[in-house]
N, C-alpha and C positions, 0 to 999 in steps of 0.2 A: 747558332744552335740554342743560345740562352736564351734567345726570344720566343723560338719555338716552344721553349721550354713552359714560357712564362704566359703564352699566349693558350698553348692546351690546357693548361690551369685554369686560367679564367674559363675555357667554354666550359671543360670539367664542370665547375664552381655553377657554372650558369646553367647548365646542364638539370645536373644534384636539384637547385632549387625551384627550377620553373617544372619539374616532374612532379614534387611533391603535393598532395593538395594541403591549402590553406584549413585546417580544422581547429584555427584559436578561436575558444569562447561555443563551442559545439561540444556534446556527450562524448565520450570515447564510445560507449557505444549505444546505439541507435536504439535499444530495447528502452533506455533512460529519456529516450525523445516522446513515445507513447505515453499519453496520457492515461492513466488507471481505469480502467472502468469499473464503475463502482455496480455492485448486486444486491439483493437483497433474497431472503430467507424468512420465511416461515415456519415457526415451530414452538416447541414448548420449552421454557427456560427451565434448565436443571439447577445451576447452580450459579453465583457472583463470589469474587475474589475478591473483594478490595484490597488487597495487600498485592497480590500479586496482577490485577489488571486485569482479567481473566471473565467471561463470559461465556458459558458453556450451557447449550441448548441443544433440543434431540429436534431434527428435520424431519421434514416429509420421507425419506429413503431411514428410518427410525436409528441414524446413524448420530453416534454426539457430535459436535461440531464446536470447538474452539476459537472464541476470537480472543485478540488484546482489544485493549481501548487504548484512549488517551483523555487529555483536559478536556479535548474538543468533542469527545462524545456528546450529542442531543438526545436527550431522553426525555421518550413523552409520553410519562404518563402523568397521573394527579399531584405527586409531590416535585415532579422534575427531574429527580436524583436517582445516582445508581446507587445510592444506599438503601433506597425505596425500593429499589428491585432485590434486593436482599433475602425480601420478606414474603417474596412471590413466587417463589416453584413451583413449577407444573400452571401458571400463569401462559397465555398465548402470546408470543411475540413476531414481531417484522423486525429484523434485524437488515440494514444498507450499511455492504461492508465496502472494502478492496481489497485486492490481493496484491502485497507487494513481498517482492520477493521470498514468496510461500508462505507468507505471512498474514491472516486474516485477521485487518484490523476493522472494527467496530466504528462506525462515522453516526450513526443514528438506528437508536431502541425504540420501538413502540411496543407499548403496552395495549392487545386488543381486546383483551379480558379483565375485567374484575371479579377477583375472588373474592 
């Protein structure tokens, strides 16, 4: 009876693990496997934050539109910088963002207009 005992255990045991699937070094979940697609936008720059990161432009559908940035922002216009965009309201911009998790961040500004 001890054997029996000892022998359902192990299939148990062997059972448990050959059901489960292998997912070491894989996303928990699969939305984190898709890569970002990145967008871009059209419109006119209302305001820059530098303190808070913040980019805020009115689009085509004349709605404001918030992004963050980060270090890696590319900005192209004449000086390079987003302190340069500071000075630019109501300036035209192409904004290539992403959205991650509801979050629109800022990857690259262009400036299309000079004021």
């Amino acid at each position: 009876m001890r054997l029996v005992r000892i022998l359902f255990g192990i299939v148990l045991v062997a059972v448990v693990f050959s059901s489960r699937p292998i997912t070491y070094g894989q996303p928990a979940n699969l939305e984190e496997q898709k890569p970002t697609e990145e967008k871009s936008i059209i419109g006119l720059l209302l305001n820059v934050d530098l303190k808070a990161r913040l980019i805020s432009m009115r689009g085509p559908d004349q709605k404001e539109t918030i992004f963050n940035y980060n270090d890696d922002l590319q900005v192209v216009s004449p000086d390079r910088t987003v302190q340069g965009l500071t000075g630019k309201p109501g300036a035209q911009v192409r904004i290539h963002y992403r959205e991650e998790r509801g979050i629109r961040l800022a990857t690259r500004i262009e400036l299309l207009e000079k004021l």
